[in-house]
C-alpha positions in Angstrom: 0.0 0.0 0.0 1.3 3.8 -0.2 2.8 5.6 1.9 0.7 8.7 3.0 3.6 10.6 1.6 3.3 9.2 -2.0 -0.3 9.5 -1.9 -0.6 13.1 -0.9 2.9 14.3 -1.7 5.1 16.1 1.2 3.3 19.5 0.5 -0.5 17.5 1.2 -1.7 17.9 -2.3 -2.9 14.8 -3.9 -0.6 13.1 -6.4 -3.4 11.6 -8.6 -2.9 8.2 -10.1 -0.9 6.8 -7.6 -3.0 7.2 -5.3 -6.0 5.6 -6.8 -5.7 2.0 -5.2 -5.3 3.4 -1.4 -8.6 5.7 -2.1 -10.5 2.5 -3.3 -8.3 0.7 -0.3 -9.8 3.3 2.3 -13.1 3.4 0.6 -13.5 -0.5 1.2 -11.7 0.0 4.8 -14.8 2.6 5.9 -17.2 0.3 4.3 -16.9 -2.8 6.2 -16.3 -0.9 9.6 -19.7 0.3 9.0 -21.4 -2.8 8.0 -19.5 -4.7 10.7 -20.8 -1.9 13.6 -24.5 -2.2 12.3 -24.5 -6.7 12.0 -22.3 -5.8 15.4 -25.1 -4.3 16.9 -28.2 -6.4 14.7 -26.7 -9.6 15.7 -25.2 -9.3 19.0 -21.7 -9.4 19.1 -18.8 -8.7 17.4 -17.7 -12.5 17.1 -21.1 -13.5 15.5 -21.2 -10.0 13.1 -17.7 -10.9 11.8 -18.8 -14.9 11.0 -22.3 -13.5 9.4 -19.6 -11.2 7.4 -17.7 -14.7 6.2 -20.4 -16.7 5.5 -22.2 -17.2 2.2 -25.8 -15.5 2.6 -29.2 -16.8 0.8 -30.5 -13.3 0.7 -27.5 -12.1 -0.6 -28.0 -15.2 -3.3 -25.4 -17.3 -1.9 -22.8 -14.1 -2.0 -20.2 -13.5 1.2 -21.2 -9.9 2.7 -17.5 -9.1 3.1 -17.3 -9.8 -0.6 -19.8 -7.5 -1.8 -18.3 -4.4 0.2 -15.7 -2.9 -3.2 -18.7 -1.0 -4.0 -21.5 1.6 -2.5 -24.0 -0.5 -4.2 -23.3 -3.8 -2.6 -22.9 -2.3 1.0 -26.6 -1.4 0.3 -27.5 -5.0 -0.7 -25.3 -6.3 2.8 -27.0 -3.6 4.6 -30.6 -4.3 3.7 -29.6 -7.8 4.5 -29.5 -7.4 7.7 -32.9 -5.7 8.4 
């Protein structure tokens, strides 16, 4: 991964393409701490929320949550799954 130098250059400007895969990296990062504090607190535990997270899901059609979270659109789909 990049260093937060390389990413934002020593004056804190943003260096553009190089720093593309630790945006999508961070992206992800925020995505499953979210989904993991709301099956946290929907399920009952941290242990259980992170196994749910692992284990393929029939309303997600056989999908792994974790798996799902690269994009806004399947947080959604792992987020409604848990209502």
């Amino acid at each position: 991964m990049p260093s937060v130098v390389r990413c934002f250059g020593e004056d804190g400007f943003d260096c553009g393409f190089e720093c593309a895969g630790a945006e999508l990296a961070l992206d992800r990062l925020v995505r499953v701490a979210r989904i993991l504090a709301s099956a946290e607190k929907t399920l009952g535990g941290l242990e259980k929320a992170a196994l749910w997270l692992r284990r393929p899901n029939r309303a997600l059609g056989g999908e792994v949550p974790l798996s799902l979270l690269d994009t806004e659109v399947g947080e959604q789909l792992v987020e409604d799954a848990l209502k």
